[in-house]
N, C-alpha and C positions, 0 to 999 in steps of 0.2 A: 734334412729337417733341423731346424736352428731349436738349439736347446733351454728349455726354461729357465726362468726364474721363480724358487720354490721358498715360499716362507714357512720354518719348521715351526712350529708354537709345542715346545713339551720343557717341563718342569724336571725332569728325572733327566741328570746330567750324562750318567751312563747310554743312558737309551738316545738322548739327544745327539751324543757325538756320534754314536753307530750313523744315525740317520747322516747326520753330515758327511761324514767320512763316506759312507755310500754313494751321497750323491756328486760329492770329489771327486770320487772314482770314474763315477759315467759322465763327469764333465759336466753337469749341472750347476748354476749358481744360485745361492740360498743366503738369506740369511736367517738368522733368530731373535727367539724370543722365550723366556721362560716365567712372564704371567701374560695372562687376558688385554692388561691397557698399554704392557711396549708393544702386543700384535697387532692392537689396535692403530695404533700410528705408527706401525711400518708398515702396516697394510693399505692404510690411505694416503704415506706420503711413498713408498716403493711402489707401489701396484704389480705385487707379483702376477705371474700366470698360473700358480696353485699354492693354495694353503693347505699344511699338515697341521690337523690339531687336534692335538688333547682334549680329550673333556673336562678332565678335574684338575685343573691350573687354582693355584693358592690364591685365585682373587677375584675370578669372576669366572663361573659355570661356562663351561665352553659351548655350551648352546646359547648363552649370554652373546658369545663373542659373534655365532655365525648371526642373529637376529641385527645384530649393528653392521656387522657388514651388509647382511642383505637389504639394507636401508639405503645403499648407495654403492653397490657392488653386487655384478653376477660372477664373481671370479669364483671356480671350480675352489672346492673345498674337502679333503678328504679325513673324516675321524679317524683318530686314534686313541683306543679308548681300553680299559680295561674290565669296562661294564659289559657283562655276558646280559643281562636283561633285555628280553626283546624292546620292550617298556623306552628304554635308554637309547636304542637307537632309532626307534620309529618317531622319538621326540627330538633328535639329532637332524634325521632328513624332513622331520615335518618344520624345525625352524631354518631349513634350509640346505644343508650339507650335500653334499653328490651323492656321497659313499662312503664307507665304513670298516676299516678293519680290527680286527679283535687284539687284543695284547695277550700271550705272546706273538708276533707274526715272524713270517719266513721274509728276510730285506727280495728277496726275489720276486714275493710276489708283492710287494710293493712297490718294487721297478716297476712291473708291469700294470698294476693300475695308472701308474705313472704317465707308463706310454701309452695308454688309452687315453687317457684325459689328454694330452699331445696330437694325438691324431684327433680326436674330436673337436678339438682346435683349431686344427689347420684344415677343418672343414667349415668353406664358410655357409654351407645351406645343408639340412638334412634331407635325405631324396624322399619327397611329398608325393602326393599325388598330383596328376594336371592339373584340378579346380584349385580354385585360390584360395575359396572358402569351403569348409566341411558345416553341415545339419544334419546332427541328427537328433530328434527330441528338443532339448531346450540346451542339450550342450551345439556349441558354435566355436569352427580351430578357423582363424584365421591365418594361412600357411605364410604368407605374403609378408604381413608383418611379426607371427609370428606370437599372438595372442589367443587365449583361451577365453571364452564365455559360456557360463552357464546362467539361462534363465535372464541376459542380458547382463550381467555381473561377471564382471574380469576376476578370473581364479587367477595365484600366480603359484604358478607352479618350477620346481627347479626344471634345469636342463633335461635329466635324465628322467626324472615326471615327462617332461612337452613331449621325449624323445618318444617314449613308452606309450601316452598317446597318439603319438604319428601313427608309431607302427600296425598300431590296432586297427586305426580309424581306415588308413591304408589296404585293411585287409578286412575290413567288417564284415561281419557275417559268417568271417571264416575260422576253424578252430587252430591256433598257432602253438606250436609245441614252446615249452620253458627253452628246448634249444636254442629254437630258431627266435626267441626273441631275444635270449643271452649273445648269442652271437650278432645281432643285427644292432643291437645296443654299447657293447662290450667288447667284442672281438673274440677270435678264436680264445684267447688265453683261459675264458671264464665258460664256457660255452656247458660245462657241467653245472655250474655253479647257482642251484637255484635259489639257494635261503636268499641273497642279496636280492634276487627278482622278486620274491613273495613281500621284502620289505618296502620295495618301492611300489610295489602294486600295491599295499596296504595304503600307504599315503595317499596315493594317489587317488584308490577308491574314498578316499574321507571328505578328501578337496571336493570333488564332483558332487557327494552326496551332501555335502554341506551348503556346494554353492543352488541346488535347485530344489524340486522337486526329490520326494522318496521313489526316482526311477532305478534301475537296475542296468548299466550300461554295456559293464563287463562281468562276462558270465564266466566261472571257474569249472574247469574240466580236470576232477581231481586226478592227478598223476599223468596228466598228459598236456595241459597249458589254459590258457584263455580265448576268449571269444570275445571280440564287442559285436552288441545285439543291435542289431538297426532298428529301429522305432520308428 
C-alpha cells in the first residue's frame, strides 16, 4: 500500500513536530502549515491525500478552513482540536471534516485513523447493494453515481455520512448494533468506539431532516444501535 501524503495544519510548534516526526517515522510524506490561508494554498496547490487540522489556527476558524476546501475538494480531513464541546465538533463534521480527535491524543491512535482513511482510499467503491438506486420515502441514494436526494434535493453529505447511509440502507429494516457499524465503517481498531458514531449519526440525521419532510428515517435502539425504518 503506497504511503500518503499528509498536510499537518497546527499552530503549537511542539505538538506540530511530534506529529511530523511521527509520521517520518512510518515513512509518510507531509508537509505544513501553521495558520488557516498557508493550508489554504498547499492544499489546493499540493493536493494532499489527508489533512490534519487544528481548529483554533491565529487566522481563520478551522472550520473556516474545511468550508473552502469543501468548495473544491473531497479530500479526507481529520480535526484536531482541543475543544471538548460536543457543540465544536458536530460544527466541525457538519462543515465537513471526516473525523475528530480530542487534544491530548495517544500519536498511536492517530496512526490508526490514519490507516483507515488509507484503506478507504484504496477502495475504490463501497459494497452497495445490487440496485443501483435505493427509495425509500422521499430520501433517494443513488449507488452508481454516488449521490444522495432527499425530496428531489441533492444533500451533500461527507464520506463517512454516504458511508453510514450505505450501510443502513443495506440493511433497512434491520436493528445494527454500534459494533457492527463501527467496524463496517472504521475497521477493527475503533469497533468499541461509539461517541465518534453517535456524532456522525447526529449530522447526519440533521442533513435528511433538513433536506425533506419531518419523517423519521433512523430509528435509535438505545444501548444497542440503529434501524433505518422503511417507509
Amino acid at each position: 500500500m503506497s504511503k500518503m501524503k499528509i498536510l499537518i495544519v497546527e499552530d503549537d510548534a511542539p505538538l506540530r513536530n511530534l506529529i511530523r516526526t511521527t509520521l517520518y517515522t512510518h515513512d509518510y510524506t507531509y508537509e505544513t502549515a501553521e495558520n488557516g490561508k498557508t493550508a489554504l494554498m498547499i492544499a489546493s496547490s499540493a493536493n494532499p491525500d489527508l489533512v490534519l487540522l487544528d481548529l483554533g489556527l491565529p487566522d481563520l476558524d478551522g472550520t473556516e478552513v474545511i468550508r473552502q476546501i469543501r468548495t473544491w475538494s473531497n479530500m479526507p480531513i481529520i480535526v484536531l482540536t482541543a475543544r471538548s464541546e460536543m457543540s465544536d465538533k458536530i460544527n466541525a463534521l457538519d462543515s465537513g471534516a471526516d473525523d475528530y480527535l480530542t487534544k491530548p491524543f495517544d500519536v498511536e491512535e492517530l496512526l490508526a485513523r490514519i490507516r483507515v482513511i488509507q484503506r478507504r482510499l484504496s477502495v475504490t467503491q463501497t459494497r452497495l447493494p445490487r440496485e443501483q438506486v435505493f427509495v425509500n420515502g422521499d430520501l433517494k441514494i443513488d449507488y452508481e453515481e454516488g449521490c444522495v436526494y432527499m425530496n428531489g434535493q441533492e444533500l451533500h453529505l461527507t464520506p463517512s455520512e454516504y458511508k453510514l447511509l450505505c450501510i443502513l440502507s443495506k440493511n433497512v429494516g434491520r436493528v445494527l448494533t454500534y459494533r457492527f457499524i463501527s467496524r463496517e465503517i472504521w475497521g477493527n481498531e475503533w469497533e468499541s468506539n461509539t461517541g465518534s458514531l453517535r456524532v456522525f449519526m447526529t449530522t447526519l440525521r440533521r442533513k435528511l431532516e433538513k433536506g425533506g419532510k419531518a419523517q423519521t428515517y433512523i430509528q435509535t435502539h438505545v444501548g444497542v444501535g440503529y434501524r433505518m425504518i422503511s417507509l
